[in-house]
C-alpha positions as CSV (number, residue, x, y, z in Angstrom):
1,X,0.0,0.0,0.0
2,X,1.5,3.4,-1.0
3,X,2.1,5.8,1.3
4,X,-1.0,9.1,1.9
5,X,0.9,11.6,4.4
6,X,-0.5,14.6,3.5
7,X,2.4,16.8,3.7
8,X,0.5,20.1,4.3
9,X,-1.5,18.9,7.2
10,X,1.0,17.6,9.0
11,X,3.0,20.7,8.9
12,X,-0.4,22.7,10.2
13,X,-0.5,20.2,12.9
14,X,3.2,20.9,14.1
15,X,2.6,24.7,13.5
16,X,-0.3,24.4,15.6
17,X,1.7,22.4,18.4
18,X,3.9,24.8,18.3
19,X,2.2,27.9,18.5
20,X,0.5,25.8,21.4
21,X,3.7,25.1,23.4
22,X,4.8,28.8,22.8
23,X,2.1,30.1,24.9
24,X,2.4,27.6,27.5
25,X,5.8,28.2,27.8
26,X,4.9,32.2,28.2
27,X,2.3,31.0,30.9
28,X,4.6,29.1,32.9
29,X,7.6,32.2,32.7
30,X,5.3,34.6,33.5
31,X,3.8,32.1,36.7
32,X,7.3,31.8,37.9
33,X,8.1,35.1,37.6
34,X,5.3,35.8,40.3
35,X,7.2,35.4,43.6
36,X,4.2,36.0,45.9
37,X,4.5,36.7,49.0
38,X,6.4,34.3,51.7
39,X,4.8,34.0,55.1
40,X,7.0,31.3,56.6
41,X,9.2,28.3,55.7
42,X,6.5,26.1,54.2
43,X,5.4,28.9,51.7
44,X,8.9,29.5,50.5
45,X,9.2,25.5,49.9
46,X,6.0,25.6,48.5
47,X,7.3,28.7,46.5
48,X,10.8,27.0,45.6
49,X,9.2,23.7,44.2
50,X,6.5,25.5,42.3
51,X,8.9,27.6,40.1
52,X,11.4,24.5,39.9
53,X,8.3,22.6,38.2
54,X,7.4,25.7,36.0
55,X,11.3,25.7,34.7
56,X,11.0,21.9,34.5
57,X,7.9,22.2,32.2
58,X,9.6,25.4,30.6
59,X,12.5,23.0,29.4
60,X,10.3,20.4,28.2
61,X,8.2,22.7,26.0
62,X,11.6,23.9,24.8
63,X,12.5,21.0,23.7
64,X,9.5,19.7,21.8
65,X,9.6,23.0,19.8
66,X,12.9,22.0,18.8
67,X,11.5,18.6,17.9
68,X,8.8,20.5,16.0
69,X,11.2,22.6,14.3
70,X,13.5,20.2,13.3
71,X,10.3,17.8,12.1
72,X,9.5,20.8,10.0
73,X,12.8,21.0,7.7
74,X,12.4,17.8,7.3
75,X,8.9,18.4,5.8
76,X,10.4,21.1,3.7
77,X,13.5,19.6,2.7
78,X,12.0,16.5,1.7
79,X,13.4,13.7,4.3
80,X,9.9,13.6,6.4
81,X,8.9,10.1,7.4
82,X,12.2,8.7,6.1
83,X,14.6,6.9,8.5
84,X,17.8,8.4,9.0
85,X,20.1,5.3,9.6
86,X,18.4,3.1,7.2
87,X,16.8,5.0,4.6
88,X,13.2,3.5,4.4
89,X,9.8,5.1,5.2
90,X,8.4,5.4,8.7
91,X,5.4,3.9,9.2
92,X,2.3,6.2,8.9
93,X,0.9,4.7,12.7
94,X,4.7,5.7,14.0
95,X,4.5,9.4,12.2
96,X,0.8,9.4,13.5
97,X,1.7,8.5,17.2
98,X,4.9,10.2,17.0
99,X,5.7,13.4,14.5
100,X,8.9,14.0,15.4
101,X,10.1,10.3,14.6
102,X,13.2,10.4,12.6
103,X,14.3,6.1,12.7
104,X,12.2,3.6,12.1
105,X,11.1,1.3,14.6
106,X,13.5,-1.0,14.2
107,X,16.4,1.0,13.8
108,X,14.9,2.7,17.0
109,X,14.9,-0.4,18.7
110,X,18.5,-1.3,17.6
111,X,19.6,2.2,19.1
112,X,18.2,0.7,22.4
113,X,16.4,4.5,22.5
């Protein structure tokens, strides 16, 4: 069965995600950037932990807009759904579960990732 990725709507999708994780990384900076007001130990631990899960988050969201990014050259360049060590396509239930795939599922497996 040949391959149907539509090219175009997979790219909206990632935009979309993106433009998503943008503003939740804005919400999170501008949360943490809140310091509130401490009454005692408990609310500065409570304070501490709080912005150390907001800069936790922050870095995830980071990262999966690289992922995005990088998932969208490959779209424009050509090399989306192909597998980067082995050269064949990435099943359309591994692009559909995961965009940002770049190996195969085997090869995946084989990099013990």
């Amino acid at each position: 069965m040949k391959r149907t990725i539509n090219y175009a709507v997979v790219r909206e999708k990632l935009l979309q995600k993106k433009l998503e994780l943008q503003k939740n990384a804005l919400s999170r900076s501008e949360f943490s950037e809140d310091s509130g007001e401490v009454k005692d130990i408990a609310d500065e631990a409570y304070l501490l932990s709080s912005q150390k899960l907001q800069r936790a988050l922050g870095e995830t969201d980071f990262s999966e807009i690289k992922l995005v990014d990088e998932a969208i050259q490959r779209i424009d360049g050509g090399g989306y759904g192909i597998c980067a060590d082995c050269g064949g396509e990435i099943s359309e239930a591994r692009l559909d579960y995961y965009p940002y795939a770049i190996r195969c599922i085997v090869c995946q497996e084989a990099r013990g990732e």
